[in-house]
N, C-alpha and C positions, 0 to 999 in steps of 0.2 A: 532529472528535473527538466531539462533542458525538453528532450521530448514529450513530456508533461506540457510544457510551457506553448509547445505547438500544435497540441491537444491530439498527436499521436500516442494514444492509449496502448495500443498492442505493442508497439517499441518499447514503451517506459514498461508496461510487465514482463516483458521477455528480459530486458536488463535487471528488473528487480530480480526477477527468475534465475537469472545467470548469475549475480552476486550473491545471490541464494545458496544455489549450487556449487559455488566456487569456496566459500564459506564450509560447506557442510564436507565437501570432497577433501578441504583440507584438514578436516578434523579438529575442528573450531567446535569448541562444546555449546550446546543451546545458552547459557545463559552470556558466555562471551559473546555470540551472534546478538544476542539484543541488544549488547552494552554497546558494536559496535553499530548497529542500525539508530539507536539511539542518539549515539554520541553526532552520527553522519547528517542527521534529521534535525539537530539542534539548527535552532533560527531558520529553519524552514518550514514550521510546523502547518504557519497558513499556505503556504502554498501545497502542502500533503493533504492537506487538507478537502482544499478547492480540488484537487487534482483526482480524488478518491471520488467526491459527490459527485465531478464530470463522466468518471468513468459509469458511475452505476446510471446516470441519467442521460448525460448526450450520446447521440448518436450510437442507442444499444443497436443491436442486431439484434432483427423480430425473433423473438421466442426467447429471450434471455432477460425480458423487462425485471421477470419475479426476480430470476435469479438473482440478478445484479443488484436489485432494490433491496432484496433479504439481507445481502451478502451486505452491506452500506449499514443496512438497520442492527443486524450484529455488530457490529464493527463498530459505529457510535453506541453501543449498547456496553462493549466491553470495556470502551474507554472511560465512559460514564463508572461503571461498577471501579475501575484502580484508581480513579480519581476521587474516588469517596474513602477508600482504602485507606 
């Protein structure tokens, strides 16, 4: 969050990336990997939040606007569909 917080994007995904892959290398099953991303994200939600819109909107690198803005609009799209769940 920390690198979030200083609105280095590429840091904070490499790290999400790396506790990703640290998780998965140790043969952490998919639904424990959510309980513990979950559990880690509790009372941070707005700042995950903020942190997500900043990346798909400031400071894209040209040719990635779609991308990033698709990637944003799924992603509140999914949250939307398990909160009605």
């Amino acid at each position: 969050m920390e690198a979030t917080s200083n609105k280095d994007f590429e840091t904070a995904t490499t790290y999400f990336g790396n506790a990703r892959a640290r998780m998965i290398a140790s043969g952490i099953p998919l639904d424990k990997r959510t309980e513990i991303m979950a559990k880690a994200s509790q009372g941070i939600e707005p700042q995950i939040n903020t942190a997500q819109w900043n990346w798909a909107t400031k400071s894209v690198p040209a040719g990635q606007e779609g991308t990033r803005l698709g990637a944003i609009t799924r992603r509140l799209q999914l949250n939307e569909y398990r909160n009605q769940q």
